[in-house]
N, C-alpha and C positions, 0 to 999 in steps of 0.2 A: 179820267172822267169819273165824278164820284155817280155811285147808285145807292141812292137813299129808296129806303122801305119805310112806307110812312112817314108822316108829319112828326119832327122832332119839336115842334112848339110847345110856347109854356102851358097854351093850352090843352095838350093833350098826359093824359095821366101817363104817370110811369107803370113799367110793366115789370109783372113778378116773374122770374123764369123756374122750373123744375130744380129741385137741388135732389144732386141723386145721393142717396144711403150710401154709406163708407163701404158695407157692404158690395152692394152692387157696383160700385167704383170699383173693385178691386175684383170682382168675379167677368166685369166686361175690358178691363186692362188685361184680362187673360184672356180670354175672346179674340185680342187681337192678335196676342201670339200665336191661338190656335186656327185661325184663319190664315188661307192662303191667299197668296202674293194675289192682289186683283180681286179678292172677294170682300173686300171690307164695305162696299157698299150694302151688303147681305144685312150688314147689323146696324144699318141708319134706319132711325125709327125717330115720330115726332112726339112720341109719348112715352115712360117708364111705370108701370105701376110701382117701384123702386124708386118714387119720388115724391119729396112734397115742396110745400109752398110757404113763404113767408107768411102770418098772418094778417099782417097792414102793412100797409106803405104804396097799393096799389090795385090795379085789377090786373088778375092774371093772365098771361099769353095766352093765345086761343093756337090748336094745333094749326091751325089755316097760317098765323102768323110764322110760325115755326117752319111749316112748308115754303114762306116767302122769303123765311133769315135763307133756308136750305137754298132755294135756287138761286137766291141772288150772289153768295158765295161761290156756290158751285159752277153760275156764269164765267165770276172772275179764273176759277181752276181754270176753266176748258180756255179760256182765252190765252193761259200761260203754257197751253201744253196739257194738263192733264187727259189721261191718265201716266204719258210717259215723263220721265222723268224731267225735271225743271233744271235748268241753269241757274247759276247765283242768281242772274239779271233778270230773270223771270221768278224767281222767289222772290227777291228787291220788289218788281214789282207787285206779285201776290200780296204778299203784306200792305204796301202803299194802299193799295185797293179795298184789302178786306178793311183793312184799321176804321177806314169811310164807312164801310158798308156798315159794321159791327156799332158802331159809335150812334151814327146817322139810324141805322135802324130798328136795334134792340131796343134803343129808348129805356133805357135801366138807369136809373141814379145811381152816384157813388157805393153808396151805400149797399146796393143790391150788386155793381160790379165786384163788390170785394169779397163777396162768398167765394170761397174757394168750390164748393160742391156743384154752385151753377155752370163753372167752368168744366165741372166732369163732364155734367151733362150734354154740353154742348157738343163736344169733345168725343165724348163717348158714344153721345147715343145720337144725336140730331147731325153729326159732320164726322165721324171716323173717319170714312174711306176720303174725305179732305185733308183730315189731320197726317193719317198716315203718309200721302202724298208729299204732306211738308215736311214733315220728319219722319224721314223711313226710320227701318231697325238697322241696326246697327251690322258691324260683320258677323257677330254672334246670332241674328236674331233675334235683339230684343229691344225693344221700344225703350226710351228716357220716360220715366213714370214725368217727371216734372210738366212733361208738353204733353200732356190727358190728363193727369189727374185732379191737378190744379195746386197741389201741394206748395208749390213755389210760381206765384200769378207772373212775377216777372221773367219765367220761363215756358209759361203755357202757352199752346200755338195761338188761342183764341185771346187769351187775357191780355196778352202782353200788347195786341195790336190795340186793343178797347183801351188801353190803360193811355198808351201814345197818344192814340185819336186826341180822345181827350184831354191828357195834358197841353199838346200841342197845336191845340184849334186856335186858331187867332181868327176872334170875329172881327176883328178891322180890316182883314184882309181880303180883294177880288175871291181870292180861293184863299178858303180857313185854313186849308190841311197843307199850303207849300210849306213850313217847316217841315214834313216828314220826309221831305228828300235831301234833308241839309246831312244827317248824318247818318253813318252805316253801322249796320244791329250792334258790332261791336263798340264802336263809342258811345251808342245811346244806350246799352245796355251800362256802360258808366255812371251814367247818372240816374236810370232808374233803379241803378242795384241801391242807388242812396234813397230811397224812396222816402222815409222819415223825416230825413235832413232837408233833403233837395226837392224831390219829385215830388212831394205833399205840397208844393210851390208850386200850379203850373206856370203863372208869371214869372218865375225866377227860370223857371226851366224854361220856356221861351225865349227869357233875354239871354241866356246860354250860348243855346242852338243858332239864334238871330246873330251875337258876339263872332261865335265858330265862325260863320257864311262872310261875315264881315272879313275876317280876320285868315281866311283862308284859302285854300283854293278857291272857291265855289264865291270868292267876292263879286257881288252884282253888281260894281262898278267897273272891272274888270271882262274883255272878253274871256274867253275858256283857255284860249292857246298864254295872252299875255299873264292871268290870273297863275296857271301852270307854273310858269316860269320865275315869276312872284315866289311863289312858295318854293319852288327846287331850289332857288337864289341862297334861303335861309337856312343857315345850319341846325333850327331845330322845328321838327314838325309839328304841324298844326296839330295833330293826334295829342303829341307830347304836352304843349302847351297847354290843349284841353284839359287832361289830367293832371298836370300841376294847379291850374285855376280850378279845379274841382277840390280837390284836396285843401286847398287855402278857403275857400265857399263853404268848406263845413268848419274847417276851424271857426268860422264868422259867426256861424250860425249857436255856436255856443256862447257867446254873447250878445250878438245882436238881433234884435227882433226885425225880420227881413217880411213877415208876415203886413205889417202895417205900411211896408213900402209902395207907391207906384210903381205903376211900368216903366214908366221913365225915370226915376231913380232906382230901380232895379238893374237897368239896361245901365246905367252910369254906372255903377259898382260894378256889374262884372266887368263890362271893357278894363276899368281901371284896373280889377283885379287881375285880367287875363295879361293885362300891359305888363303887371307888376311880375307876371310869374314868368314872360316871356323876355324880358331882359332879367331876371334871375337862371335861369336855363343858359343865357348866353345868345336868345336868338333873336 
C-alpha cells in the first residue's frame, strides 16, 4: 500500500530540501559512531543550522513537512519490525515502501534529487535512527559512509530508493510502482550502477525490468509453481541473461540513439536483445 505525503501534481511546486555542509556531514557521520546501539533517534532533528538551500527552482520545505517525510517512513520501520532487527524480507519490503513514500512525497525534481548533500541531510539529520536500522555497522563498528553521506546516491539508503521510484514508475499502470518487485537490490543495482548509459533512460530501464518478469521466473503468464520450473528447466539463469543483455545495451548505446525511441520500440530491442544474449550463453 503506497503512502503518499502530499499532492505530487503538476500543480503543486517542487520542494527545496536542506543541503547540509561537508562539514557537518562528516562531524554527524561521527555522531553515529559515537552514539549507542538504540540512541540514534537522540540526533533526529527537522532542522540544521549546518544547512542551506538552493536559490530557485522552488519553495522550500517547511519543518511541518519534514515531520510528515519523518513519520511516514518511520510508519513503514515500525511495520517491518523496527527497532529490532529486520530480515532480508522485511528490508525487501522497507525499501518497496519507502522508494513510494520518498518519490510520492518529497516532491523534489531531478534535479534537486541529484544533490548529493540533500541526501546527507536526510540521512543524517531528519532519519538516522531509520538509516541506521537499515544499515547497521558493520563487525568493526562502523557505518558504509556511502549509505549517509550521499557520496555515491546509488548506495545511499534514502537516494537509492527515490532514484528507483522514480525511474520505475509506470503511469499506465493500476499500480505505478509494480516494477519495483520485479528485481532484487542485487540485479537492480546492475543497472543503476550504469546510470549514464542505462538509468538516465527510465523507459529503457522499465523495458528491462518488464523483459526480466517476462522472461523469468516471475513470468505473469505463468503460475509461480509452473513459472519456477520454467526457469530451473534452463541451463542458464535468468540473473545471467540479465547481465549479458546489459552489457550488449551499453555497447548499443555507443551508437545508437535509444533517447528518441518509444516504449514500445524500446520494449522490442531489448526482448530481442535479451533473445540474442540468451541463446548466445547457451540457454
Amino acid at each position: 500500500m503506497s503512502r503518499i505525503v502530499g499532492d505530487t501534481g503538476n500543480r503543486v511546486m517542487s520542494l527545496l530540501y536542506p543541503r547540509l555542509l561537508p562539514g557537518e556531514t562528516e562531524r554527524r557521520f561521527r555522531m553515529l559512531h559515537e552514539t549507542p546501539a538504540g540512541g540514534h533517534a537522540s540526533m533526529a532533528d527537522n532542522h540544521s543550522s549546518r544547512a542551506v538551500y538552493a536559490a530557485t527552482g522552488g519553495r522550500r520545505v517547511t519543518r511541518d513537512e519534514l515531520d510528515q517525510l519523518r513519520g511516514s517512513v518511520l510508519r513503514v520501520a515500525y511495520e517491518q519490525g523496527f527497532p529490532a532487527a529486520p530480515s532480508t524480507a522485511r528490508r525487501t519490503a522497507f525499501d518497496r515502501e519507502v522508494a513510494q513514500v520518498l518519490r510520492e512525497g518529497c516532491r523534489m525534481v531531478p534535479g534537486e534529487a541529484a544533490q548529493r548533500q540533500v541526501w546527507a541531510f536526510l540521512a543524517l539529520v531528519l532519519l538516522p535512527d531509520v538509516c541506521v536500522w537499515r544499515w547497521p555497522a558493520d563487525a568493526g563498528n562502523r557505518y558504509v559512509a556511502d549509505r549517509f553521506k550521499g557520496t555515491d546516491l546509488t548506495r545511499h539508503a534514502l537516494a537509492r530508493l527515490w532514484t528507483r521510484a522514480h525511474v520505475l514508475r509506470d503511469d499506465a499502470a493500476d499500480d505505478p510502482y509494480h516494477l519495483l518487485d520485479v528485481l532484487g537490490e542485487a540485479d537492480l543495482d546492475q543497472i543503476m550502477a550504469r546510470r549514464s548509459a542505462l538509468a538516465g533512460s527510465p523507459a529503457l530501464v522499465r523495458a528491462i525490468v518488464r523483459t526480466h518478469r517476462e522472461d523469468g521466473a516471475g513470468a505473469g503468464s505463468l503460475s509461480h509453481a509452473d513459472a519456477s520450473r520454467t526457469e530451473a528447466s534452463r541451463t542458464v539463469s535468468a540473473r545471467t541473461v540479465l547481465r549479458e543483455s546489459l552489457t550488449r545495451l551499453l555497447r548499443l548505446t555507443a551508437f545508437v540513439d535509444l533517447d528518441s525511441a518509444s516504449e514500445a520500440e524500446l520494449g522490442h530491442l531489448v526482448r530481442q536483445v535479451r533473445s540474442e544474449a540468451r541463446a548466445a550463453l547457451g540457454g
